[in-house]
Structure formats: structure tokens, C-alpha cells
ZANUFI-132317 format. One record per residue: residue number from 1; residue in one letter; x, y, z of N, C-alpha, C, CB in turn. Coordinates in Angstrom, 1 decimal. Glycine has a CB too. Layout:
@nugu NUM&vexgu a&n.x X&n.y Y&n.z Z&ca.x X&ca.y Y&ca.z Z&c.x X&c.y Y&c.z Z&cb.x X&cb.y Y&cb.z Z
...
END
This chain:
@nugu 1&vexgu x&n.x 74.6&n.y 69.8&n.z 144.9&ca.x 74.4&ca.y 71.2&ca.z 144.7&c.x 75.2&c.y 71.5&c.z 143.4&cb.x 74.9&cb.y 72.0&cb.z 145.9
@nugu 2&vexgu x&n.x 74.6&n.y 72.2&n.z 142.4&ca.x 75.2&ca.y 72.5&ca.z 141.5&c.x 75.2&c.y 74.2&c.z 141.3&cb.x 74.7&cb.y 71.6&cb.z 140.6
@nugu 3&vexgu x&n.x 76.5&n.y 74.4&n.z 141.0&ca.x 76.7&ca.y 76.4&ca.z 141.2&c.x 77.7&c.y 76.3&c.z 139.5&cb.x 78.2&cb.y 77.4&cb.z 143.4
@nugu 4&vexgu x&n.x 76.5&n.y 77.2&n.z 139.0&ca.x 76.9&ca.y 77.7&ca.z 137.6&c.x 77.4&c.y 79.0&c.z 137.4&cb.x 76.0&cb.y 77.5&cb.z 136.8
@nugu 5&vexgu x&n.x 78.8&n.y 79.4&n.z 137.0&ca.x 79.1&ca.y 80.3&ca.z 136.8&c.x 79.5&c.y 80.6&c.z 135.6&cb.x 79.7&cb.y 80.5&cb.z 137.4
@nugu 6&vexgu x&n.x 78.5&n.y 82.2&n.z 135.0&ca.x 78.6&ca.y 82.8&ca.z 134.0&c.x 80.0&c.y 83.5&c.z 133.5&cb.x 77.6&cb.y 83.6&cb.z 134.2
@nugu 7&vexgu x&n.x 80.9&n.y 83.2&n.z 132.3&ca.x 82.0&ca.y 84.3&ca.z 132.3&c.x 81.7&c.y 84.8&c.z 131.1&cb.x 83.5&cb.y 83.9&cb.z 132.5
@nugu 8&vexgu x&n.x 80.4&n.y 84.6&n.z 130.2&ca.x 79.9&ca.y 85.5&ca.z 129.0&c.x 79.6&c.y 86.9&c.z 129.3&cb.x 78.8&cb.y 84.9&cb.z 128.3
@nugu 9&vexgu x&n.x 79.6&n.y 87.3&n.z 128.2&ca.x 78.6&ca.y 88.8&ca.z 128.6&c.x 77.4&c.y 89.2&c.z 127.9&cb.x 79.4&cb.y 90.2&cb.z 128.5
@nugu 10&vexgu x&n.x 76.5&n.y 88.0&n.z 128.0&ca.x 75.7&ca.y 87.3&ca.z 127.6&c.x 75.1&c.y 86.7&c.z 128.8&cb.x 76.3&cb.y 86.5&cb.z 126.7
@nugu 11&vexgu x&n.x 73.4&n.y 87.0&n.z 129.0&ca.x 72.5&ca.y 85.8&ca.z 129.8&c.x 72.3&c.y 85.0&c.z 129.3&cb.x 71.3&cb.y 85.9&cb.z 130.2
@nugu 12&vexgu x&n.x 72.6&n.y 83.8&n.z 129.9&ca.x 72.2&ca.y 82.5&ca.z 130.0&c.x 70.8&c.y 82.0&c.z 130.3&cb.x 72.9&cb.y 82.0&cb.z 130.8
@nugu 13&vexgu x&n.x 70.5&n.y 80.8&n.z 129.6&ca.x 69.6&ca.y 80.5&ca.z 130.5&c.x 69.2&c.y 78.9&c.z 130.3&cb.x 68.5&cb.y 81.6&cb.z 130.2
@nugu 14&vexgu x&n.x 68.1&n.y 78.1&n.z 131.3&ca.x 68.7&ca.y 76.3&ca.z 130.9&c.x 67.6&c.y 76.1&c.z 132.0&cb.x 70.7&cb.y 75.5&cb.z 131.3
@nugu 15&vexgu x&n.x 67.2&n.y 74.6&n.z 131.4&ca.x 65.8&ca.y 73.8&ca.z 132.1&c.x 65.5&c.y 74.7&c.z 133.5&cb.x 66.3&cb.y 71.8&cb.z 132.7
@nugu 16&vexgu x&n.x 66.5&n.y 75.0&n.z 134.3&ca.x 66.0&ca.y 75.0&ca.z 135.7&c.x 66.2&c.y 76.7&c.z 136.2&cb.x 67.0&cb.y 73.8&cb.z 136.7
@nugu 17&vexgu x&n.x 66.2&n.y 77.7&n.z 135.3&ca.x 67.0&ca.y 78.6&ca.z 135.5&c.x 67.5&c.y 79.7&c.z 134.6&cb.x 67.6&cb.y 78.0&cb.z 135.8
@nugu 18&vexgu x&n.x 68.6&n.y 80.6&n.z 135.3&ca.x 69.2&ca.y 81.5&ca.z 134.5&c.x 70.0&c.y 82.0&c.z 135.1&cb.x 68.5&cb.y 82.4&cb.z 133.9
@nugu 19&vexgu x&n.x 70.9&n.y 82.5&n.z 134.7&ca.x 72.4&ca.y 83.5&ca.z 135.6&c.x 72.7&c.y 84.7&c.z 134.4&cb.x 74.3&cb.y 82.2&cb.z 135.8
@nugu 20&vexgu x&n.x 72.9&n.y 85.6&n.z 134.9&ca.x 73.4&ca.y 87.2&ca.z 134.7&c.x 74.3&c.y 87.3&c.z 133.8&cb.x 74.0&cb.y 88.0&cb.z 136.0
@nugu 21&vexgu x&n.x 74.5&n.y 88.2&n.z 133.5&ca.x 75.9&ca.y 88.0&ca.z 132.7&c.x 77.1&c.y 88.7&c.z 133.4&cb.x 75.7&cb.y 88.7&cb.z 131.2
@nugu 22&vexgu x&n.x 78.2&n.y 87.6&n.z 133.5&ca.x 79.6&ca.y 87.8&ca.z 134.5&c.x 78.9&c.y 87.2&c.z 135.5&cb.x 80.3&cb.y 89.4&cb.z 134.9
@nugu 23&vexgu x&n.x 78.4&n.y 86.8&n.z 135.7&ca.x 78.5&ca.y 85.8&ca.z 136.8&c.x 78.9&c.y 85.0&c.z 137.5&cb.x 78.2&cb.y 85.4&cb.z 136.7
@nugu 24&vexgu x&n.x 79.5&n.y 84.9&n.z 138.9&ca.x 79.8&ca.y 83.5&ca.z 139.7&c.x 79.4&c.y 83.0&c.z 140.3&cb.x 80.4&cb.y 83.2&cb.z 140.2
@nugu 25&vexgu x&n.x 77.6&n.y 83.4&n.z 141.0&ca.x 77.4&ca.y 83.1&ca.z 142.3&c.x 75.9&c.y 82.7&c.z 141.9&cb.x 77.9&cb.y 84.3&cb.z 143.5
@nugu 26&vexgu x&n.x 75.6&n.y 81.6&n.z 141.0&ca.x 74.4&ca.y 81.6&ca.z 140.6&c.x 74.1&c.y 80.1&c.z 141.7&cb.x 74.3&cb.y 81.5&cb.z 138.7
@nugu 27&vexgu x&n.x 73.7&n.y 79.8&n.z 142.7&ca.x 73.3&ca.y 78.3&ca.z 143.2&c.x 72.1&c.y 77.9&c.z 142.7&cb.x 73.3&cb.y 78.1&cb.z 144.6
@nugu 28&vexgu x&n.x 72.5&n.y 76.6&n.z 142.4&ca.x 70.9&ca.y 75.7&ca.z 141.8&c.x 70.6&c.y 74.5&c.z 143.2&cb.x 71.2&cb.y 74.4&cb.z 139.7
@nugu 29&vexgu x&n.x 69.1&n.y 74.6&n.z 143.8&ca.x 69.0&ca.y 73.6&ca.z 144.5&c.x 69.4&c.y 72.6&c.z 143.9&cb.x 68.0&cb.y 73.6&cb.z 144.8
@nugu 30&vexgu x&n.x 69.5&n.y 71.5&n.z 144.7&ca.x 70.0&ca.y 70.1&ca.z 144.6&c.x 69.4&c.y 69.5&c.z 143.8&cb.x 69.9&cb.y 69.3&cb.z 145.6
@nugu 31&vexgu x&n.x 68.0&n.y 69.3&n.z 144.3&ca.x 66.9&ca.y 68.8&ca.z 142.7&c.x 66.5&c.y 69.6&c.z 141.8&cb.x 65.5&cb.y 68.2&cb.z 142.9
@nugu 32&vexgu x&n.x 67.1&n.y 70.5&n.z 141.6&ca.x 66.8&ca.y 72.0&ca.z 140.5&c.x 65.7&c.y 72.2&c.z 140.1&cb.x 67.4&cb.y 72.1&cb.z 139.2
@nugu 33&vexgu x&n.x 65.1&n.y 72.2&n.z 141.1&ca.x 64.0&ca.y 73.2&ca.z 140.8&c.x 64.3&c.y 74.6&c.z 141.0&cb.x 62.9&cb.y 72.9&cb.z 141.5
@nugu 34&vexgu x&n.x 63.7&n.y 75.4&n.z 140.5&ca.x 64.0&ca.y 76.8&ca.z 140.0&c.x 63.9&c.y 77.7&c.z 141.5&cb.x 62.8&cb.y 77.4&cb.z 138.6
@nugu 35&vexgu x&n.x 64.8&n.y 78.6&n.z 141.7&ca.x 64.7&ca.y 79.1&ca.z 142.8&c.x 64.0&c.y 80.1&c.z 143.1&cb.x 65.7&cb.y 79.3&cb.z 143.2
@nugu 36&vexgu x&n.x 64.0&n.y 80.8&n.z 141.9&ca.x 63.0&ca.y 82.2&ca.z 142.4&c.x 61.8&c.y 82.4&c.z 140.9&cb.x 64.4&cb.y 84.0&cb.z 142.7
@nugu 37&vexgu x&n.x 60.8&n.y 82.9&n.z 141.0&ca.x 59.7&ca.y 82.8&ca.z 140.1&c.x 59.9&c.y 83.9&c.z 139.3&cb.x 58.4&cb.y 82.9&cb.z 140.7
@nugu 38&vexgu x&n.x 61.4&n.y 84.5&n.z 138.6&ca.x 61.8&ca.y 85.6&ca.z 138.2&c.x 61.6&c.y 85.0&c.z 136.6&cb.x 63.3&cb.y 86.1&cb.z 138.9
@nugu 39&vexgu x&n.x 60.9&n.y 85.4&n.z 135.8&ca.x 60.7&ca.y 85.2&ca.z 134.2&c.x 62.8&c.y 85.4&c.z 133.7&cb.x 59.2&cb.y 87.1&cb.z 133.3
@nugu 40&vexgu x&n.x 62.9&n.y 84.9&n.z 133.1&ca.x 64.3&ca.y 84.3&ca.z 132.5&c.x 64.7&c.y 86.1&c.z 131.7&cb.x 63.9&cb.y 82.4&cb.z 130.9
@nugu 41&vexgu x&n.x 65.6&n.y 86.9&n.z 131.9&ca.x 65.5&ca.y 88.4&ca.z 130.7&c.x 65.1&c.y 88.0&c.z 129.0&cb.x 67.3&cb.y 89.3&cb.z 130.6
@nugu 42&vexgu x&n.x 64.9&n.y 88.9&n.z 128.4&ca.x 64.8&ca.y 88.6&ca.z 127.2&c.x 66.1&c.y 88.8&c.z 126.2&cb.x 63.8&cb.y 89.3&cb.z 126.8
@nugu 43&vexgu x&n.x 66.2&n.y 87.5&n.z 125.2&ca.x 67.8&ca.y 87.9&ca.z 124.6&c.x 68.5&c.y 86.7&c.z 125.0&cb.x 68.7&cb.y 89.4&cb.z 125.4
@nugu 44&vexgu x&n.x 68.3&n.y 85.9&n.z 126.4&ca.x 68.8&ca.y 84.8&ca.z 127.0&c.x 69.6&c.y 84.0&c.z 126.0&cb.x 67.7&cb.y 84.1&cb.z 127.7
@nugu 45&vexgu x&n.x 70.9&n.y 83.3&n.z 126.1&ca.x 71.2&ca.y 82.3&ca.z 125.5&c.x 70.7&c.y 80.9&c.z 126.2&cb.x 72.4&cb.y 82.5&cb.z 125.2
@nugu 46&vexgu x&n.x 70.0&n.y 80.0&n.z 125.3&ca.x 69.7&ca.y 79.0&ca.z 126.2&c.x 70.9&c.y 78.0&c.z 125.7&cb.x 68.0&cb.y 78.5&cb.z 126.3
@nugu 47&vexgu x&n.x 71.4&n.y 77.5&n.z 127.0&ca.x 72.6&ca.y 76.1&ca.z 127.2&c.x 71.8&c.y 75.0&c.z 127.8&cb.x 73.9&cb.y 76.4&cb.z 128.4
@nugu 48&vexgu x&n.x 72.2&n.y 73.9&n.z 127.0&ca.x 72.3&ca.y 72.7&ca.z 127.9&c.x 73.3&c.y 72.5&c.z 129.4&cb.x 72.8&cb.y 71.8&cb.z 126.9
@nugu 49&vexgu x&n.x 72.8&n.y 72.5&n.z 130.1&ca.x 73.6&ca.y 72.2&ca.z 131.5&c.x 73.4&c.y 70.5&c.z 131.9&cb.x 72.9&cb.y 73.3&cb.z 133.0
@nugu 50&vexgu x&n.x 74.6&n.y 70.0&n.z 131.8&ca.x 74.6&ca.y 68.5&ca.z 132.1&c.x 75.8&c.y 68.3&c.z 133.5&cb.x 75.3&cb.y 67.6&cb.z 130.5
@nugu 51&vexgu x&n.x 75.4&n.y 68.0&n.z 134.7&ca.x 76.6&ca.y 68.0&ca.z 135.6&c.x 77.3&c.y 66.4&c.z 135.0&cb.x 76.1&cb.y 68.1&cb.z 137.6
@nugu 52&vexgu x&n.x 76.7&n.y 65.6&n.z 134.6&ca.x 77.7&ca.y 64.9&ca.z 134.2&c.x 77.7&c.y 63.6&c.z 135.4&cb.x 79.0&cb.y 65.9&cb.z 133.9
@nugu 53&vexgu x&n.x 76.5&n.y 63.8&n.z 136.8&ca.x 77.5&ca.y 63.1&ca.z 137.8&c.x 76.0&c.y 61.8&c.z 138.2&cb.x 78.3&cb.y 64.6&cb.z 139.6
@nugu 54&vexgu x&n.x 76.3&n.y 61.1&n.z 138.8&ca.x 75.6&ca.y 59.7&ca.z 139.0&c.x 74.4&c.y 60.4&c.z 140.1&cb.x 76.7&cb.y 58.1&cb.z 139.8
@nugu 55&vexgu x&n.x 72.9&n.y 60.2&n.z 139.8&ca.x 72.7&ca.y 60.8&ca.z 141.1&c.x 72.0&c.y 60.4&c.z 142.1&cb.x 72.3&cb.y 61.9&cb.z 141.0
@nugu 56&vexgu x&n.x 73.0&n.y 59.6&n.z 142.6&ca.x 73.3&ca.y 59.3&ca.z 144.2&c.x 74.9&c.y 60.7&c.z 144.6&cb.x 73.9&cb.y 57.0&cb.z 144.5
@nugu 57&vexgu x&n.x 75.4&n.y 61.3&n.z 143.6&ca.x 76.4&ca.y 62.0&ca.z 143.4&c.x 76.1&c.y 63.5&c.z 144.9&cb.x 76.3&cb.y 62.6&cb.z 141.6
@nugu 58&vexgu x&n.x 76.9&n.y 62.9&n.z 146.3&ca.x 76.7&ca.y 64.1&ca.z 146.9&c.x 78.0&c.y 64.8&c.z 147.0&cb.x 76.1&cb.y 63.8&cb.z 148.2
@nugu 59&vexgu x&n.x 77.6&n.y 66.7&n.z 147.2&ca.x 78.7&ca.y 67.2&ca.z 146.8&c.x 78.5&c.y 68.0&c.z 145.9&cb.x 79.5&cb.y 66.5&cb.z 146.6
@nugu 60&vexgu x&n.x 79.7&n.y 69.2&n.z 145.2&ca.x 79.3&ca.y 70.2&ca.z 144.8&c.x 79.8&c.y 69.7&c.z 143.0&cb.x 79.9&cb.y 71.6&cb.z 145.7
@nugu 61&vexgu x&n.x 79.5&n.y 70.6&n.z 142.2&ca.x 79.5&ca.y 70.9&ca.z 141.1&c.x 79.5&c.y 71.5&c.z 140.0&cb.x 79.3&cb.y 70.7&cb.z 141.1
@nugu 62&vexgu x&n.x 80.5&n.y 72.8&n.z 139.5&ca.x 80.6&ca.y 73.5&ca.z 139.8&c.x 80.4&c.y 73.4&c.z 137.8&cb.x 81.5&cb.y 73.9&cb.z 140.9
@nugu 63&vexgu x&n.x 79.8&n.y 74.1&n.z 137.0&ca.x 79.5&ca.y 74.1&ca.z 135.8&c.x 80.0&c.y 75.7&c.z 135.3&cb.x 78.0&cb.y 73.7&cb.z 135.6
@nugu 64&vexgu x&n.x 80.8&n.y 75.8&n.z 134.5&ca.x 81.6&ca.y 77.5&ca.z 134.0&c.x 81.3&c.y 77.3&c.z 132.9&cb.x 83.4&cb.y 78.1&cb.z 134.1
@nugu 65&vexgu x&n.x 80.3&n.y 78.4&n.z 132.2&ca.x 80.0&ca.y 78.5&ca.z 130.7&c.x 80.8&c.y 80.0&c.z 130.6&cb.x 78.2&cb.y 78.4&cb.z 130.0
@nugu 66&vexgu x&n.x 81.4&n.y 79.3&n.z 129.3&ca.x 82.6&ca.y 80.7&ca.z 128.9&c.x 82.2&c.y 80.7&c.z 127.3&cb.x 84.6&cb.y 80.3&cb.z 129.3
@nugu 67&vexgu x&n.x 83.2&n.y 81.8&n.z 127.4&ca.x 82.9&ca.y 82.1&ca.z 125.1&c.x 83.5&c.y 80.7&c.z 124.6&cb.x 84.3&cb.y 83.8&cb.z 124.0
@nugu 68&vexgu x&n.x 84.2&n.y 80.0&n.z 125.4&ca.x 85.4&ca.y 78.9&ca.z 124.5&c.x 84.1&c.y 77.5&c.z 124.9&cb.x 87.7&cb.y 78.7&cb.z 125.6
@nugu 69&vexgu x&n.x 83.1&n.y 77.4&n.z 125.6&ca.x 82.6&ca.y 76.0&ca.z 125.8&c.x 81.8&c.y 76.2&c.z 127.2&cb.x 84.0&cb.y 74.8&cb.z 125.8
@nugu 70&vexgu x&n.x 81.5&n.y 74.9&n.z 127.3&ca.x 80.9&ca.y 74.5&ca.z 128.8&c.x 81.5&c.y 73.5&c.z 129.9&cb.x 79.5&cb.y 74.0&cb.z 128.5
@nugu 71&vexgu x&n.x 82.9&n.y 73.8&n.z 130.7&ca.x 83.3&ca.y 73.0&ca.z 131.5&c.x 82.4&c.y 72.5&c.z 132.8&cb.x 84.3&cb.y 73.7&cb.z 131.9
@nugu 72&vexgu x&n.x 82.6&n.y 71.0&n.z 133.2&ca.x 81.9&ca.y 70.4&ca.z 134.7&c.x 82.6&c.y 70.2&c.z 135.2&cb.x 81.1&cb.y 69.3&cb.z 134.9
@nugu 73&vexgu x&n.x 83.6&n.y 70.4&n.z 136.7&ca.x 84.2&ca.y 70.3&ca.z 137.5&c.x 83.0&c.y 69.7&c.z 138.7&cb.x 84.8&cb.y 71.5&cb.z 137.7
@nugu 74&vexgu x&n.x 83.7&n.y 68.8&n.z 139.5&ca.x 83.5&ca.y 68.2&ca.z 140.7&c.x 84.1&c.y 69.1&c.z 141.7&cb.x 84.1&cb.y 66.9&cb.z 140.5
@nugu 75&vexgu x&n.x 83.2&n.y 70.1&n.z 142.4&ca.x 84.1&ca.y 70.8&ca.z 143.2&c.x 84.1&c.y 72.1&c.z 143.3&cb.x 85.2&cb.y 70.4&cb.z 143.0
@nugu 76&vexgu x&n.x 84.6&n.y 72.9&n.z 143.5&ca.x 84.6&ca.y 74.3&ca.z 143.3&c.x 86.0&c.y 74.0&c.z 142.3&cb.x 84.7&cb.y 75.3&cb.z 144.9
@nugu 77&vexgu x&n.x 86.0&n.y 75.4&n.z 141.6&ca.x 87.0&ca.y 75.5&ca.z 140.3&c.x 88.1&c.y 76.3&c.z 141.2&cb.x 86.4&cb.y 76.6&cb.z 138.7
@nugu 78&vexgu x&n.x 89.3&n.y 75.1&n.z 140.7&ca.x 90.7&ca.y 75.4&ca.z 141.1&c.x 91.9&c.y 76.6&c.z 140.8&cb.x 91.1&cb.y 74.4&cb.z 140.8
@nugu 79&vexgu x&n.x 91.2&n.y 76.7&n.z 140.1&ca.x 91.8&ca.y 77.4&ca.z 139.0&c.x 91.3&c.y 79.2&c.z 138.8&cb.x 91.5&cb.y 76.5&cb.z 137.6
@nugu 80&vexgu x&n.x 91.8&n.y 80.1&n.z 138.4&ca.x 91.3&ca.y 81.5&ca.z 138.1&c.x 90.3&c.y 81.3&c.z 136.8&cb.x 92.6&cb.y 82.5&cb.z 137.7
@nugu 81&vexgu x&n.x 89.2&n.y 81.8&n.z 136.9&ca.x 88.4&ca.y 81.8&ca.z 136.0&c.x 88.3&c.y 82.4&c.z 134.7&cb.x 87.7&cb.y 82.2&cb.z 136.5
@nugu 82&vexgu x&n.x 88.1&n.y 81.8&n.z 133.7&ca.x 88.3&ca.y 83.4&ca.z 132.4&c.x 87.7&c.y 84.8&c.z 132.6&cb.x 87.6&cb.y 83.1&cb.z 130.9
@nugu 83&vexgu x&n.x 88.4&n.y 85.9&n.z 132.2&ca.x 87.9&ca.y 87.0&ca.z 132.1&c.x 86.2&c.y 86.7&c.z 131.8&cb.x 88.7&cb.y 87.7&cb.z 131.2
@nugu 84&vexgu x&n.x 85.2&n.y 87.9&n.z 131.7&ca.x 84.4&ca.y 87.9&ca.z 131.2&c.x 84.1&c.y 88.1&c.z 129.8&cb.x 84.2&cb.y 88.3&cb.z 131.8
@nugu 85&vexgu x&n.x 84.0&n.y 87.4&n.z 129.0&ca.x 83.7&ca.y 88.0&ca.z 127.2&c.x 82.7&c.y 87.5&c.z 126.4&cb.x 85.0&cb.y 87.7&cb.z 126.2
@nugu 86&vexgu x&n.x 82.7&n.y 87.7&n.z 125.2&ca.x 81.8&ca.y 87.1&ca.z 124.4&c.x 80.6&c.y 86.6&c.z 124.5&cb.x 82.3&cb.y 86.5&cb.z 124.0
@nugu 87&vexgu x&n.x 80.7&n.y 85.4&n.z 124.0&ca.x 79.0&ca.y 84.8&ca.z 123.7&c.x 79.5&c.y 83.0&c.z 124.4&cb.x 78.3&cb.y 84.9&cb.z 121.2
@nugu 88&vexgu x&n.x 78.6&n.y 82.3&n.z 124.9&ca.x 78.7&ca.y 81.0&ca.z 125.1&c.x 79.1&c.y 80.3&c.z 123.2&cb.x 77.1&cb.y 80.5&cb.z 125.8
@nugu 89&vexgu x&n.x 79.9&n.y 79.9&n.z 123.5&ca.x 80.5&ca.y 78.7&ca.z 122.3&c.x 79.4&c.y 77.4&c.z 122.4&cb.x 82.3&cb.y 78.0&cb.z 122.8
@nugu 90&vexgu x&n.x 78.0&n.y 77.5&n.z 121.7&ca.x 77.2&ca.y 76.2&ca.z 122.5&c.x 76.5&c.y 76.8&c.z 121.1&cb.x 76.4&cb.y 76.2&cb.z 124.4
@nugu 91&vexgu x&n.x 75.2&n.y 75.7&n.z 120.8&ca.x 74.5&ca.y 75.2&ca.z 119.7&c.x 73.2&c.y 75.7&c.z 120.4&cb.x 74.6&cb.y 73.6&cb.z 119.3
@nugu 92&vexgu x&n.x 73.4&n.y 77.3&n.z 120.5&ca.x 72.2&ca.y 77.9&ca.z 120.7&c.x 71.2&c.y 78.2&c.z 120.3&cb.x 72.2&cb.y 78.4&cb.z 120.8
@nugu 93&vexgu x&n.x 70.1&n.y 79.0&n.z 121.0&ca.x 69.1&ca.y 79.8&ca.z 120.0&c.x 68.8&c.y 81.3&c.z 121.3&cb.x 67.2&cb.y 78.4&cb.z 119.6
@nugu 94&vexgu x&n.x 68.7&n.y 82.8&n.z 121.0&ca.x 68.2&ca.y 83.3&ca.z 122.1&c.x 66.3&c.y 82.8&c.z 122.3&cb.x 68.5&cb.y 85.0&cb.z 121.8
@nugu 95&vexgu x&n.x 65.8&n.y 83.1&n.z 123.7&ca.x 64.9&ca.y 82.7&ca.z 124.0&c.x 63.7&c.y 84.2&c.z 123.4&cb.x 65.1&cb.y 82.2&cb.z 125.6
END
């Protein structure tokens, strides 16, 4: 299971999907296929999302795109999240 959380203030958006802007509570099925038949908003930044994990990989995965980058954690995030700001730090284009 992979759960991507947004801390731009900025939509996201990537192969399987899209999350809000400020976001934490986005879940992507297991084999990511897209969960709901909702057209992506317009403006979207699209990211690459890589979990990074072998997949036979069971267990969560927890992907935070922030203004500073795109972290992959194994796990839920340990840590306090960044505020909400800016734009994804990534080799974008809007959709």
C-alpha cells in the first residue's frame, strides 16, 4: 500500500492518480490502479512517484512530496511533517 502525502500548496498529480493540495490522507491501492474516475484538477503538478521497494515488498509506504523534494519512507512517517508551502522541488511540467 502506498499513502502519498501532499505538503505543497500545489496539486499534484502521477501515473496512478492525484492528491489535493496539503494533503495527508491520499491511499493508492496496492497495484495502483486509480481509485476513483475523478479527471486529475487543472494546473496539477505532475511528479514522478517511485516507492523505491522490490515488489514482492508487503507493507506500507509512505511517499511526502514537499517544496524541498520527494521523500520514500518504509512505513508511516516518524517524524512531524513539513508545514504546508510552496511548489514540489521536482522536474515538472503543469498538466
Amino acid at each position: 500500500m502506498v499513502k502519498v502525502y501532499n505538503r505543497t500548496l500545489t496539486v499534484i498529480s502521477f501515473e496512478h492518480g492525484w492528491v489535493p493540495i496539503c494533503s495527508d490522507n491520499a491511499w493508492i491501492l496496492p497495484d495502483w490502479t486509480p481509485s476513483a474516475t475523478v479527471a486529475t484538477p487543472p494546473g496539477a503538478v505532475r511528479v514522478t512517484v517511485d516507492p523505491g521497494v522490490p515488489a514482492d515488498f508487503r507493507g506500507v509506504v509512505s511517499v511526502i512530496v514537499s517544496e524541498t523534494g520527494i521523500d520514500v519512507v518504509r512505513g508511516f512517517p516518524d517524524e512531524p511533517m513539513a508545514d504546508c508551502r510552496g511548489r514540489p522541488q521536482v522536474q515538472a511540467e503543469p498538466q
